[in-house]
PDB file of N, CA, C, O and CB in Angstrom:
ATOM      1  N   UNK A   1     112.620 -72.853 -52.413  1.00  0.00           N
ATOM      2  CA  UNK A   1     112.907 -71.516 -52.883  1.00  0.00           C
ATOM      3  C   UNK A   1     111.799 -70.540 -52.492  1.00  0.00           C
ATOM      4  O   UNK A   1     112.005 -69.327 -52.464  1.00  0.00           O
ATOM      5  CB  UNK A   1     113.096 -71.521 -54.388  1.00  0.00           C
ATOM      6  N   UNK A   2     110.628 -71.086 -52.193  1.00  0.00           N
ATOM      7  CA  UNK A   2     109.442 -70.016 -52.003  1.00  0.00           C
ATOM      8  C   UNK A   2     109.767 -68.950 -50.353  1.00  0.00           C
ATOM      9  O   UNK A   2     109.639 -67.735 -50.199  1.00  0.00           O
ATOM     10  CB  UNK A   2     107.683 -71.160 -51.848  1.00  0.00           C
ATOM     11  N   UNK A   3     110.249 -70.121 -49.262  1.00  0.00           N
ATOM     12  CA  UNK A   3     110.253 -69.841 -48.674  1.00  0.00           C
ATOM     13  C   UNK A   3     111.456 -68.298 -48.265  1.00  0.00           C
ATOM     14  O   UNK A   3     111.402 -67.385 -47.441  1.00  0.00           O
ATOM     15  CB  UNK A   3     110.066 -70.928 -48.369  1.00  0.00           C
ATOM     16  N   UNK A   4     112.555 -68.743 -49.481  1.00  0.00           N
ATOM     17  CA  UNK A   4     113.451 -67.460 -49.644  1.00  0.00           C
ATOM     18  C   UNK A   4     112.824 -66.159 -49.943  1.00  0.00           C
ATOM     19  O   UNK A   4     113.036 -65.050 -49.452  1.00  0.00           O
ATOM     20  CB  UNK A   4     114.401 -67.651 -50.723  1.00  0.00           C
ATOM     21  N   UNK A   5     111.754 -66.660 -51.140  1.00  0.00           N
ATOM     22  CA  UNK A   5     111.562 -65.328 -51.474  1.00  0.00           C
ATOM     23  C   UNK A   5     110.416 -64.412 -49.982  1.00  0.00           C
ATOM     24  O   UNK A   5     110.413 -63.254 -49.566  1.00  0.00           O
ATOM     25  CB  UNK A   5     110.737 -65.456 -53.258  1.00  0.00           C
ATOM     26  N   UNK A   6     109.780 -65.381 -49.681  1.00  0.00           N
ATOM     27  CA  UNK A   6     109.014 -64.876 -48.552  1.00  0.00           C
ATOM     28  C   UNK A   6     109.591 -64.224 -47.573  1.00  0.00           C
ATOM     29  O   UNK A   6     109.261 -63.135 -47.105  1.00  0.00           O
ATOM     30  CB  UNK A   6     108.408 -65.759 -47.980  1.00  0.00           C
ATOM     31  N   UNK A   7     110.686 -65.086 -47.191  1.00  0.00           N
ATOM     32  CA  UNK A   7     112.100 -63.710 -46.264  1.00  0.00           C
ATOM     33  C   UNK A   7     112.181 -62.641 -46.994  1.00  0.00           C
ATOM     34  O   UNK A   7     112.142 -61.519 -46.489  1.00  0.00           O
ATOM     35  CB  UNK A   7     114.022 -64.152 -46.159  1.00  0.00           C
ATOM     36  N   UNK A   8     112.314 -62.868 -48.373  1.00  0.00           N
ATOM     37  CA  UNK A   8     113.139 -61.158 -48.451  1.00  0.00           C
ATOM     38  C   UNK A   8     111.800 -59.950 -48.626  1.00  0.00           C
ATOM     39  O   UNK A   8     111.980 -58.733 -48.637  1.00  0.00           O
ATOM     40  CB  UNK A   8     114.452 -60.984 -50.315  1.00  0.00           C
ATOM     41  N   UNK A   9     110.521 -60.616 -48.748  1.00  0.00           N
ATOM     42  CA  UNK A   9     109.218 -59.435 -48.420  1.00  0.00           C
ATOM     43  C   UNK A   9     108.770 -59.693 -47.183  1.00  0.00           C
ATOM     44  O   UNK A   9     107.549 -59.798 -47.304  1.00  0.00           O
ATOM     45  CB  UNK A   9     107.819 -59.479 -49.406  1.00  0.00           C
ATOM     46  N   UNK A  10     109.114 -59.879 -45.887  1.00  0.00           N
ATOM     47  CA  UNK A  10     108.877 -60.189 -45.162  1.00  0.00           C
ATOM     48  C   UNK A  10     108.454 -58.478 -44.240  1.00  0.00           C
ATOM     49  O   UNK A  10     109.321 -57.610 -44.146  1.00  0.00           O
ATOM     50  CB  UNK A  10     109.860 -61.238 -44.936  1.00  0.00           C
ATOM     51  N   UNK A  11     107.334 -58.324 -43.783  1.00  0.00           N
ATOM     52  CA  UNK A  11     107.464 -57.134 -43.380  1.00  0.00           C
ATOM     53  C   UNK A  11     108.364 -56.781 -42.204  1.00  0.00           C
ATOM     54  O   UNK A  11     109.272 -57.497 -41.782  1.00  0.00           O
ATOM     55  CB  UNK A  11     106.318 -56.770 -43.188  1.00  0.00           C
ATOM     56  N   UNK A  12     107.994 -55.558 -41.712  1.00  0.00           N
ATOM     57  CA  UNK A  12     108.596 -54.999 -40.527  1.00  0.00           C
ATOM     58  C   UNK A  12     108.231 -55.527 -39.382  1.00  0.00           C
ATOM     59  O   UNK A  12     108.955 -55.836 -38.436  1.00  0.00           O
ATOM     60  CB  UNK A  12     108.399 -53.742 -40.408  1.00  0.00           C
ATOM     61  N   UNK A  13     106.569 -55.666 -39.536  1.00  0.00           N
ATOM     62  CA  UNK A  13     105.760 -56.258 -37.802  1.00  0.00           C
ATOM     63  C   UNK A  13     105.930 -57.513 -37.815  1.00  0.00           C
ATOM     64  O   UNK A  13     105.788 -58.042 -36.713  1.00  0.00           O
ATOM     65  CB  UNK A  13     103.935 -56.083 -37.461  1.00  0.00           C
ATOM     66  N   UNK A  14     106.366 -58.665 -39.270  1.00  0.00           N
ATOM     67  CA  UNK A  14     106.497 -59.802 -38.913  1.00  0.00           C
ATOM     68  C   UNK A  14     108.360 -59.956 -38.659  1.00  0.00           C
ATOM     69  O   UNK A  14     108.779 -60.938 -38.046  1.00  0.00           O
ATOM     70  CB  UNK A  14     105.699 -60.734 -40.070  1.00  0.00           C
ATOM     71  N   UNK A  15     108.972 -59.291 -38.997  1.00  0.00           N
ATOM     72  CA  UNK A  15     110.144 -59.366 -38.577  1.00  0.00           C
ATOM     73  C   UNK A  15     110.236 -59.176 -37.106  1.00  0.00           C
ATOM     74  O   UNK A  15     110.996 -59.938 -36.508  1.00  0.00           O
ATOM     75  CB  UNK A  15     110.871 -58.529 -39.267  1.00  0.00           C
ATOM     76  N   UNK A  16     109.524 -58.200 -36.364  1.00  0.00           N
ATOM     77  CA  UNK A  16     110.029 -57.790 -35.326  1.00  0.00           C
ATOM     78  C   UNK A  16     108.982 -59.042 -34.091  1.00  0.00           C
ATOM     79  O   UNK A  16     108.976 -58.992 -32.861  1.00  0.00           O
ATOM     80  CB  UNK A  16     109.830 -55.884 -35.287  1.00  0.00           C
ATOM     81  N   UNK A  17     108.264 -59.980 -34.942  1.00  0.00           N
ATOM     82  CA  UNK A  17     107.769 -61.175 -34.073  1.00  0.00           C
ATOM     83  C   UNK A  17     108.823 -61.799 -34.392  1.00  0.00           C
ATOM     84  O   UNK A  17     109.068 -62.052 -33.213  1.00  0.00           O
ATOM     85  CB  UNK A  17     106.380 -61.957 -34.321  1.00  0.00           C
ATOM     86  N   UNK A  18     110.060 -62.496 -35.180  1.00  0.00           N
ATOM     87  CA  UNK A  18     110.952 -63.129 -34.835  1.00  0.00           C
ATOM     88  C   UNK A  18     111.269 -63.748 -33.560  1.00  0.00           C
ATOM     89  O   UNK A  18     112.022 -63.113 -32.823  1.00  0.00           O
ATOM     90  CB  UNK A  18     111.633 -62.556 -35.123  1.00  0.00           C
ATOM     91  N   UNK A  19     110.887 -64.727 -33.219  1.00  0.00           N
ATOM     92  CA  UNK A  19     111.632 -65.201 -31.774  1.00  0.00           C
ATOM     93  C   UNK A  19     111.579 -64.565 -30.829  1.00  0.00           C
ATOM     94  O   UNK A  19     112.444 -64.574 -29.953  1.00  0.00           O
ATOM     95  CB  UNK A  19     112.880 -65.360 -31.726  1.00  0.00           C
ATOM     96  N   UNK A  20     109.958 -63.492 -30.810  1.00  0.00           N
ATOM     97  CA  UNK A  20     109.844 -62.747 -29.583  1.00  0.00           C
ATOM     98  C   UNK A  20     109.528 -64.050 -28.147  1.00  0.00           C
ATOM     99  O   UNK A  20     109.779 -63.835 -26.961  1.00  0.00           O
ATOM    100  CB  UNK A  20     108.394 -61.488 -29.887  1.00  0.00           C
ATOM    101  N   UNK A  21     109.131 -64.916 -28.529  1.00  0.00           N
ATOM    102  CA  UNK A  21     108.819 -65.650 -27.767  1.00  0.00           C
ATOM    103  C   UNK A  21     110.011 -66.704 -26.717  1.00  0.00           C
ATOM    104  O   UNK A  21     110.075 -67.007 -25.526  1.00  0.00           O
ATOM    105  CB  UNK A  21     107.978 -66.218 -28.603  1.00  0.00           C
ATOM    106  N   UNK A  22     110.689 -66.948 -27.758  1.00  0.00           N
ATOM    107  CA  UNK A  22     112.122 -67.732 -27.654  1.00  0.00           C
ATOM    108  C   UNK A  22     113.236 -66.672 -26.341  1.00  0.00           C
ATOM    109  O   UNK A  22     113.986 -67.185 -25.511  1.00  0.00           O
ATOM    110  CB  UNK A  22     112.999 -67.722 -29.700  1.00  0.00           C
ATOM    111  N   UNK A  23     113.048 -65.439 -26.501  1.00  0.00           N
ATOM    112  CA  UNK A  23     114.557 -64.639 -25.996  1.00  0.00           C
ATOM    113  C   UNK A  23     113.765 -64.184 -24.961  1.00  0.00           C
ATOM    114  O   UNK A  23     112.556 -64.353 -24.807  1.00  0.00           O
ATOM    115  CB  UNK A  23     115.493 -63.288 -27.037  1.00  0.00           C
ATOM    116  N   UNK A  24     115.013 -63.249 -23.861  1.00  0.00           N
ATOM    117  CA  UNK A  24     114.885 -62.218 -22.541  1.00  0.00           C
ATOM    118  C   UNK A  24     115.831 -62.169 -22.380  1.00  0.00           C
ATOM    119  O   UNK A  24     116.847 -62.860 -22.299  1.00  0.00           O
ATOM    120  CB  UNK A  24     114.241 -62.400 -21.306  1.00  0.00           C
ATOM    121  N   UNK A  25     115.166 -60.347 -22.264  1.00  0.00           N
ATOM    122  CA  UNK A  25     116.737 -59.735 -22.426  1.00  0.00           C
ATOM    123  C   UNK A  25     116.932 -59.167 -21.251  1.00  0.00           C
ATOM    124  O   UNK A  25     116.004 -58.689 -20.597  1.00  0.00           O
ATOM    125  CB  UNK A  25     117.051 -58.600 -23.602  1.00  0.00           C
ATOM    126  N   UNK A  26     118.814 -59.163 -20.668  1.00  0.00           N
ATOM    127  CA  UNK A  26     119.181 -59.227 -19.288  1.00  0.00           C
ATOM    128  C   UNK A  26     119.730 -57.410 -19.238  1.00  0.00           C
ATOM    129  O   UNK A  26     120.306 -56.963 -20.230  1.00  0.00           O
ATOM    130  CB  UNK A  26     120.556 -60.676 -18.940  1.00  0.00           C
ATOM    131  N   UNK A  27     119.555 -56.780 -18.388  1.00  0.00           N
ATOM    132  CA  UNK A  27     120.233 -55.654 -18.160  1.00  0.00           C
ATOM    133  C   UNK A  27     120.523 -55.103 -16.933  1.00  0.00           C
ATOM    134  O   UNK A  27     119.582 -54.956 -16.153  1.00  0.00           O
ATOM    135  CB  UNK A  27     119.729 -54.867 -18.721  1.00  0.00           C
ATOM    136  N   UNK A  28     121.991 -54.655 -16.487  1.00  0.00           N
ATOM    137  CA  UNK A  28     122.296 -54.072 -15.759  1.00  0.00           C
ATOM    138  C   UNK A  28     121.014 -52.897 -14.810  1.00  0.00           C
ATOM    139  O   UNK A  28     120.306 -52.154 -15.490  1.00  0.00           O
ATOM    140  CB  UNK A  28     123.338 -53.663 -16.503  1.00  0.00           C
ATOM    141  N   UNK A  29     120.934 -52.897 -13.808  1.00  0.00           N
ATOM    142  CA  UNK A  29     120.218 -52.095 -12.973  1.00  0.00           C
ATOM    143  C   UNK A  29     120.356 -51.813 -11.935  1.00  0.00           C
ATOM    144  O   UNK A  29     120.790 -52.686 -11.182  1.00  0.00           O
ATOM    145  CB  UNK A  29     119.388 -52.291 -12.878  1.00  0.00           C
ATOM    146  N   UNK A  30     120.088 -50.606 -11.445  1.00  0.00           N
ATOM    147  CA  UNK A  30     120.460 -50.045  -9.836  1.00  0.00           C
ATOM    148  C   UNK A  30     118.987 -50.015  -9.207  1.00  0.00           C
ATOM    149  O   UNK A  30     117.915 -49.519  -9.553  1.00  0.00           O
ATOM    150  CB  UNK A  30     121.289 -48.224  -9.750  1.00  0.00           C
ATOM    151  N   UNK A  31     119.489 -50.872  -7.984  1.00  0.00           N
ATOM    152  CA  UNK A  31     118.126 -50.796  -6.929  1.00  0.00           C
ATOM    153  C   UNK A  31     118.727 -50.694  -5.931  1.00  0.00           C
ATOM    154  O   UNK A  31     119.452 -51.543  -5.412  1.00  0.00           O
ATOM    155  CB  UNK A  31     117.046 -51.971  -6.762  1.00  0.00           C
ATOM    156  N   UNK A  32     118.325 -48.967  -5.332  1.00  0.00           N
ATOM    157  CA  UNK A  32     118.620 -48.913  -3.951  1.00  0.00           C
ATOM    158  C   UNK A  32     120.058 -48.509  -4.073  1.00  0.00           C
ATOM    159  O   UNK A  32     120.557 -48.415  -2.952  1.00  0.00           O
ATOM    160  CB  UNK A  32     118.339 -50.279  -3.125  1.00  0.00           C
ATOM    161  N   UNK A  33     120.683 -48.307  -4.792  1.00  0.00           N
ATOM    162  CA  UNK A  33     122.219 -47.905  -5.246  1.00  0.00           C
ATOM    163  C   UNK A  33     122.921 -49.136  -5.346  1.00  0.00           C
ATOM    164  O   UNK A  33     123.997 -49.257  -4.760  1.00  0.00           O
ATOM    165  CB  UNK A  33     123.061 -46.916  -4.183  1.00  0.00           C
ATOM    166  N   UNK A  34     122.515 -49.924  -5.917  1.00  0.00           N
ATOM    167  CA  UNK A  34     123.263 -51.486  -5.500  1.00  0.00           C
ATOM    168  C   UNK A  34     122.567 -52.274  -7.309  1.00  0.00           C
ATOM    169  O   UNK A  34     121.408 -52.382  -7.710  1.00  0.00           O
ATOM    170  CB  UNK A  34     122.225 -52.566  -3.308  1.00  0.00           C
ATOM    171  N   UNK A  35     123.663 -52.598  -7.855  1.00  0.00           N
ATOM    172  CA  UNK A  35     123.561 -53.164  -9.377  1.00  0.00           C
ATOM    173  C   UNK A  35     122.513 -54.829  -8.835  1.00  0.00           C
ATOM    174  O   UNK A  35     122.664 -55.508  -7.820  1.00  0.00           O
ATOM    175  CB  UNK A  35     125.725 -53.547 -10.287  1.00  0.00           C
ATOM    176  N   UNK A  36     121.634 -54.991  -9.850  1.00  0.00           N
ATOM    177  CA  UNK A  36     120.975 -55.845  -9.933  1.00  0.00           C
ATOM    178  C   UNK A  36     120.963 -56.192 -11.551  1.00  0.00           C
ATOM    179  O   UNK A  36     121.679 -55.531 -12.303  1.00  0.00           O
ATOM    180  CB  UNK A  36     119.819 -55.521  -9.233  1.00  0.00           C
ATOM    181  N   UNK A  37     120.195 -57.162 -12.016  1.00  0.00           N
ATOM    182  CA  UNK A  37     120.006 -57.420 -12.931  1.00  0.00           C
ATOM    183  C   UNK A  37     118.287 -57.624 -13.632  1.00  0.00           C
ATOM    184  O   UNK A  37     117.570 -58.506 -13.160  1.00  0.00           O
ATOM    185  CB  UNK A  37     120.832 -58.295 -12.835  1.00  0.00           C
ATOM    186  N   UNK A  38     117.872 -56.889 -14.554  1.00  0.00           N
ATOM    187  CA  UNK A  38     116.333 -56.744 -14.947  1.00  0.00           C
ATOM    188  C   UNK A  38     116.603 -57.715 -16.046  1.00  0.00           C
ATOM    189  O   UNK A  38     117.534 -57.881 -16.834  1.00  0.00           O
ATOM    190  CB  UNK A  38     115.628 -55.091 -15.423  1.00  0.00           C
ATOM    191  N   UNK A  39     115.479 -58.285 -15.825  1.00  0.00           N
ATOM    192  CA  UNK A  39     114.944 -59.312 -17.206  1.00  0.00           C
ATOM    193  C   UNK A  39     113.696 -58.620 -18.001  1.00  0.00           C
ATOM    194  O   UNK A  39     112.786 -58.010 -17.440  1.00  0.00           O
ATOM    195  CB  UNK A  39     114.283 -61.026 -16.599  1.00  0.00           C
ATOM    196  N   UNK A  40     113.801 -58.794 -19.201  1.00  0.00           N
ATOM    197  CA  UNK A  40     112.700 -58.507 -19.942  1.00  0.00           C
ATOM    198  C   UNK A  40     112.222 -59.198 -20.877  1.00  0.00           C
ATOM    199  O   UNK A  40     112.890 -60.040 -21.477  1.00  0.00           O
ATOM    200  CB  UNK A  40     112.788 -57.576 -20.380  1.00  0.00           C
ATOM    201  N   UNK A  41     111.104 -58.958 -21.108  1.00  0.00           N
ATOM    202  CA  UNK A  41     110.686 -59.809 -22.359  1.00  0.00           C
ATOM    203  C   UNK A  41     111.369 -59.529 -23.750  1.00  0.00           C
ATOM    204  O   UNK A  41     112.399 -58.854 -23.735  1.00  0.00           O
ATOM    205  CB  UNK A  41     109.185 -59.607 -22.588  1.00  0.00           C
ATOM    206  N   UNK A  42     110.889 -59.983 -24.929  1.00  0.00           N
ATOM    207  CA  UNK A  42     111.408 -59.222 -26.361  1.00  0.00           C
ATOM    208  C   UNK A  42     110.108 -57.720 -26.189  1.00  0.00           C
ATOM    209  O   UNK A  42     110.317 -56.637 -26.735  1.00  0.00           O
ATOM    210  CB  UNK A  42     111.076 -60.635 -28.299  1.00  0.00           C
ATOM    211  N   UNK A  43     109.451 -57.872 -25.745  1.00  0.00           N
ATOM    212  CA  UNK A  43     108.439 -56.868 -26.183  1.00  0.00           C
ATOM    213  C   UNK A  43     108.900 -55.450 -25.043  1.00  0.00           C
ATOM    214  O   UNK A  43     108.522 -54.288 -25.193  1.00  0.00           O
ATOM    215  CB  UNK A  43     106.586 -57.621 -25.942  1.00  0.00           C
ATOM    216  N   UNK A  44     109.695 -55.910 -24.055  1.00  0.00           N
ATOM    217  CA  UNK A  44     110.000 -54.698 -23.239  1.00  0.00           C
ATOM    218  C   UNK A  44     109.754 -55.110 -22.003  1.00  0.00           C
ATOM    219  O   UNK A  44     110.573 -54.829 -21.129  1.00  0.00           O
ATOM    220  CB  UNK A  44     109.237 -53.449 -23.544  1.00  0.00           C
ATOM    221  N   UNK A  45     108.279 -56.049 -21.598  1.00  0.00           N
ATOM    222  CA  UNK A  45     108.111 -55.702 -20.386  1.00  0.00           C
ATOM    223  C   UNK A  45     108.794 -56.964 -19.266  1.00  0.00           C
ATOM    224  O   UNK A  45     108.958 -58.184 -19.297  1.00  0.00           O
ATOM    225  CB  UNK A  45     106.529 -55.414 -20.288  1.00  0.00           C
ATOM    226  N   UNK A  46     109.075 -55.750 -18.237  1.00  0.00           N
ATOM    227  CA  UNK A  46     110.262 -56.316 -16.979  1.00  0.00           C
ATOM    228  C   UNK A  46     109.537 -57.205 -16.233  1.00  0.00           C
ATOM    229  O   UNK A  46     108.676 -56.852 -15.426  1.00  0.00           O
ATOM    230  CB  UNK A  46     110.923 -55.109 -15.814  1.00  0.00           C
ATOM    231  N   UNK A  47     109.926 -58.667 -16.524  1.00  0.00           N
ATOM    232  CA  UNK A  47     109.326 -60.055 -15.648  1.00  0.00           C
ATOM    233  C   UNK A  47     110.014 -60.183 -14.145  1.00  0.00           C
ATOM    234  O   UNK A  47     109.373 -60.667 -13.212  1.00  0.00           O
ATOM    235  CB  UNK A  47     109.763 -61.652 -16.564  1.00  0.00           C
ATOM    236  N   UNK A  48     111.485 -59.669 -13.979  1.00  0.00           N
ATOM    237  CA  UNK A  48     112.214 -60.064 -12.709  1.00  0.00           C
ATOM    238  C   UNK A  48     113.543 -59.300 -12.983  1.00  0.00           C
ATOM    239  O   UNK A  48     114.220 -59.059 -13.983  1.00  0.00           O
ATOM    240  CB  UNK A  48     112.412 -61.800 -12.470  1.00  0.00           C
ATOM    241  N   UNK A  49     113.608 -59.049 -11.759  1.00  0.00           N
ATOM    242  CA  UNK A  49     114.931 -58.511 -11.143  1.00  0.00           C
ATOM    243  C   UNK A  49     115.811 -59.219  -9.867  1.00  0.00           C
ATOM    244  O   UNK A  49     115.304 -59.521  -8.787  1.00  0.00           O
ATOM    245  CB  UNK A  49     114.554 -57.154 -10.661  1.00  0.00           C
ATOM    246  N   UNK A  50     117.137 -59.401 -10.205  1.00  0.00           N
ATOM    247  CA  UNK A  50     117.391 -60.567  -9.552  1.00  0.00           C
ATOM    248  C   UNK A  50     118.546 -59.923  -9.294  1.00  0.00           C
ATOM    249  O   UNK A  50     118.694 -58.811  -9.800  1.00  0.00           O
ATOM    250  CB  UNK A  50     117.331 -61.979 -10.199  1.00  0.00           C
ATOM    251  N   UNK A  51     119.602 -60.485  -8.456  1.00  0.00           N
ATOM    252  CA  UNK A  51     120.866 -59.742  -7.416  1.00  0.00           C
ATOM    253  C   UNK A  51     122.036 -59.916  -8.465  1.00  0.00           C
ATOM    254  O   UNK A  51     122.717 -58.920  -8.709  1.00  0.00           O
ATOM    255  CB  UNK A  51     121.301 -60.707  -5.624  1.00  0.00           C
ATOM    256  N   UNK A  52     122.421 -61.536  -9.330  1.00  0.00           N
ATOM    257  CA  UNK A  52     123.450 -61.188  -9.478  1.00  0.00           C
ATOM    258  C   UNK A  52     123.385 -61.882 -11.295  1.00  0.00           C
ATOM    259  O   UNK A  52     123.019 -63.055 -11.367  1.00  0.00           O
ATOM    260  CB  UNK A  52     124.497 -61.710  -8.177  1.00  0.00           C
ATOM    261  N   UNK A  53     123.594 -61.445 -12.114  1.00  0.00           N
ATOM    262  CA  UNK A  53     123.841 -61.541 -13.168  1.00  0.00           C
ATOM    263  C   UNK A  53     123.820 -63.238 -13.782  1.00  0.00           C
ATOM    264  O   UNK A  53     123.119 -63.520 -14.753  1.00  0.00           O
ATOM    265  CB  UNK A  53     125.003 -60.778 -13.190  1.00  0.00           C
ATOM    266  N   UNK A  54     124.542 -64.123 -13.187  1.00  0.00           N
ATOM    267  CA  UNK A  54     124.567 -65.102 -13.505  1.00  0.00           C
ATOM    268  C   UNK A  54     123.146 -65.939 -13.058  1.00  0.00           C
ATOM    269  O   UNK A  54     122.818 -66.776 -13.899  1.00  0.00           O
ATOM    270  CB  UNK A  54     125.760 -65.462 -13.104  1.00  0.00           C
ATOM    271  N   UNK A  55     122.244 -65.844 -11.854  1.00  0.00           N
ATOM    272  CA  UNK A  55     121.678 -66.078 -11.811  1.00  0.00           C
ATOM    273  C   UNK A  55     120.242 -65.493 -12.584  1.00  0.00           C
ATOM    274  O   UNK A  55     119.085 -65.914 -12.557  1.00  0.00           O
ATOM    275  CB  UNK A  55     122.042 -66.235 -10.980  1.00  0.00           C
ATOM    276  N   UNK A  56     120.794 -64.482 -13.187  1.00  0.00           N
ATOM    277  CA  UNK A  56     119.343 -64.355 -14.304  1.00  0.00           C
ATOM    278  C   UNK A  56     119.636 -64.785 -15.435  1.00  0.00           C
ATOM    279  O   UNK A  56     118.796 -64.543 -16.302  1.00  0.00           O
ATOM    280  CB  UNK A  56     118.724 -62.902 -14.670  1.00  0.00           C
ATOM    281  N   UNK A  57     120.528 -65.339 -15.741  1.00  0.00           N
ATOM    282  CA  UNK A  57     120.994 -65.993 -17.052  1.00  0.00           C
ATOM    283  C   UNK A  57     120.334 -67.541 -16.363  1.00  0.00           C
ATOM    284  O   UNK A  57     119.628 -68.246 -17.084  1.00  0.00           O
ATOM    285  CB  UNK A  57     123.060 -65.843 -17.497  1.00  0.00           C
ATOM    286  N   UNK A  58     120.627 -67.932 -15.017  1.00  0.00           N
ATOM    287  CA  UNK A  58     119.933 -69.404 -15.004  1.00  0.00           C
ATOM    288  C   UNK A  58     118.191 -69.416 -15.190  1.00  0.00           C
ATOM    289  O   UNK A  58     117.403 -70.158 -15.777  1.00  0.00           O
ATOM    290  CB  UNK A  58     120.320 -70.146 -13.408  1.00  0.00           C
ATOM    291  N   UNK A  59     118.075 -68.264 -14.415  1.00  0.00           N
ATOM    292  CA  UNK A  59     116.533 -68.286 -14.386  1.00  0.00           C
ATOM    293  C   UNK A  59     115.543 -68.249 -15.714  1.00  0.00           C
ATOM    294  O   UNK A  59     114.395 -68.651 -15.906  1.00  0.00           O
ATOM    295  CB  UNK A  59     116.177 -67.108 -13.607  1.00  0.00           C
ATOM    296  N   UNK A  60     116.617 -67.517 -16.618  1.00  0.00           N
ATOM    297  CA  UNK A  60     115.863 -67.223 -18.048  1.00  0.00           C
ATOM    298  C   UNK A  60     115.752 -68.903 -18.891  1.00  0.00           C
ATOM    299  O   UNK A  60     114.862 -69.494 -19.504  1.00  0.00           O
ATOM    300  CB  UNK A  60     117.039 -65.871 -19.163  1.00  0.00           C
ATOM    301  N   UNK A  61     117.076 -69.188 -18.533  1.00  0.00           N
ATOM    302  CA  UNK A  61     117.099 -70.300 -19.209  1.00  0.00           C
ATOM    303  C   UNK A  61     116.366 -72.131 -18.578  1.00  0.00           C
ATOM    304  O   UNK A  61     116.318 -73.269 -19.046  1.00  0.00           O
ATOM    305  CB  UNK A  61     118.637 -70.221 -19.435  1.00  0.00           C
ATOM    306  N   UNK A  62     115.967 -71.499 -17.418  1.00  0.00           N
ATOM    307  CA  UNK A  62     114.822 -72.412 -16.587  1.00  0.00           C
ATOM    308  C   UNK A  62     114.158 -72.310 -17.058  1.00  0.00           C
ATOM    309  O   UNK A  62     113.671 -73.433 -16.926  1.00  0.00           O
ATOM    310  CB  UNK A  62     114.330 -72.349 -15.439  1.00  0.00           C
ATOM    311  N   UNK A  63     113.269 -71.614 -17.913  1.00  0.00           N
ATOM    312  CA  UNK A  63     111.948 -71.136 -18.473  1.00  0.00           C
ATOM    313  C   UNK A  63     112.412 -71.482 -20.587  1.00  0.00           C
ATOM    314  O   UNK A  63     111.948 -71.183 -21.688  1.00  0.00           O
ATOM    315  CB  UNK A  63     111.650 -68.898 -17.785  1.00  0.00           C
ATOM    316  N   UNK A  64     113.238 -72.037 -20.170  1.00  0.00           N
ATOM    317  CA  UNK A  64     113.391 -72.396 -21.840  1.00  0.00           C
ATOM    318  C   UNK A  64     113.752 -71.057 -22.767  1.00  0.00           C
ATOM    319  O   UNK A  64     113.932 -70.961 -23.981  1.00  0.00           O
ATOM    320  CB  UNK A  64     111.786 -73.054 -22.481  1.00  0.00           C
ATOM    321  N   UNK A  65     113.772 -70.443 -22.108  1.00  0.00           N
ATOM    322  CA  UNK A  65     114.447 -69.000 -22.826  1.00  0.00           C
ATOM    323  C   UNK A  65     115.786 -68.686 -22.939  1.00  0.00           C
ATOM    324  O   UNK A  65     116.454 -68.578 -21.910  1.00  0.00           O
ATOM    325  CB  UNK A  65     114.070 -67.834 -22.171  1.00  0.00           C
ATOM    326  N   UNK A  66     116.322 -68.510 -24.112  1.00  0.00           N
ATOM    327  CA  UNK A  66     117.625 -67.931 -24.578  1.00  0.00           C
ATOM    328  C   UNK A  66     117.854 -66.330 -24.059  1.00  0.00           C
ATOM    329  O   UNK A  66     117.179 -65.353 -24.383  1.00  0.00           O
ATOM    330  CB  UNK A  66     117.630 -68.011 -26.262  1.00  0.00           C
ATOM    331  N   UNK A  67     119.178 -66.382 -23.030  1.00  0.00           N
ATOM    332  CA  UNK A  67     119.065 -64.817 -22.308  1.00  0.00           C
ATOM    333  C   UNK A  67     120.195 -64.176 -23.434  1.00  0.00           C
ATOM    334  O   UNK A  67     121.186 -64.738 -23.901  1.00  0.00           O
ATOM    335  CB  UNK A  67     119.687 -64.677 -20.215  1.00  0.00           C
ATOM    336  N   UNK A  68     119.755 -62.995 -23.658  1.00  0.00           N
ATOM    337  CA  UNK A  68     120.309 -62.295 -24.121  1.00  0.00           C
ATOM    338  C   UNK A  68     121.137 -60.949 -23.261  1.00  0.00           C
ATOM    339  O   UNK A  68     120.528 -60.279 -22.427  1.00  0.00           O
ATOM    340  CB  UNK A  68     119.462 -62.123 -24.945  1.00  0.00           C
ATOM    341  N   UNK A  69     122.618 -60.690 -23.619  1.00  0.00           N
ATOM    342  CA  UNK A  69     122.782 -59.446 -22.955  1.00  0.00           C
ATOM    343  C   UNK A  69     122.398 -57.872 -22.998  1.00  0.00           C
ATOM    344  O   UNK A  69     123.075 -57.497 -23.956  1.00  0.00           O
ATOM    345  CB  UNK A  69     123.722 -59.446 -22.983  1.00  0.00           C
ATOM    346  N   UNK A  70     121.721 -56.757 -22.529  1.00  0.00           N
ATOM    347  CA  UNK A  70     122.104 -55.760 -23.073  1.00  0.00           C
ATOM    348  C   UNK A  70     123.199 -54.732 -22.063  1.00  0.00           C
ATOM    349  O   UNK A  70     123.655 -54.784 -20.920  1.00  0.00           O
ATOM    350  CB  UNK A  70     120.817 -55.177 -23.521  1.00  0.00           C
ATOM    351  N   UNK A  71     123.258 -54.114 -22.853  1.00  0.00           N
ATOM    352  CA  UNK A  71     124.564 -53.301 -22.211  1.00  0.00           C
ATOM    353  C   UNK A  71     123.952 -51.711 -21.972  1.00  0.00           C
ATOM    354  O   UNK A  71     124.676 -50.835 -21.500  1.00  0.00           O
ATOM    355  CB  UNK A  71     126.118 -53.288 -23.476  1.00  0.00           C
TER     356      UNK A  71
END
């Protein structure tokens, strides 16, 4: 039960470490006028850009990371 109550005061800066480590997030991008796909960390910053969508979903998940979509 302790650990419940510790979720529900849980702050803002430790909420937003949640599983920053675990995720990367995938997004649509234009390079050169031509859609690519950007990877990012949880924290924002862009690790790779890759040609086609499915292959940044493999690459994320080569690295033990859960890809997330954004739109």
């Amino acid at each position: 039960m302790k650990e419940v109550e510790h979720i529900r005061h849980i702050s803002a800066h430790e909420l937003a470490g949640l599983g920053v480590h675990d995720v990367a997030y995938i997004k649509p991008v234009l390079v050169n006028d031509v859609v690519a796909y950007a990877v990012h960390a949880a924290d924002g910053t862009q690790m790779a850009v890759l040609p086609e969508r499915n292959l940044a979903f493999a690459t994320v998940r080569q690295h033990d990371l859960e890809p997330l979509s954004v739109h």
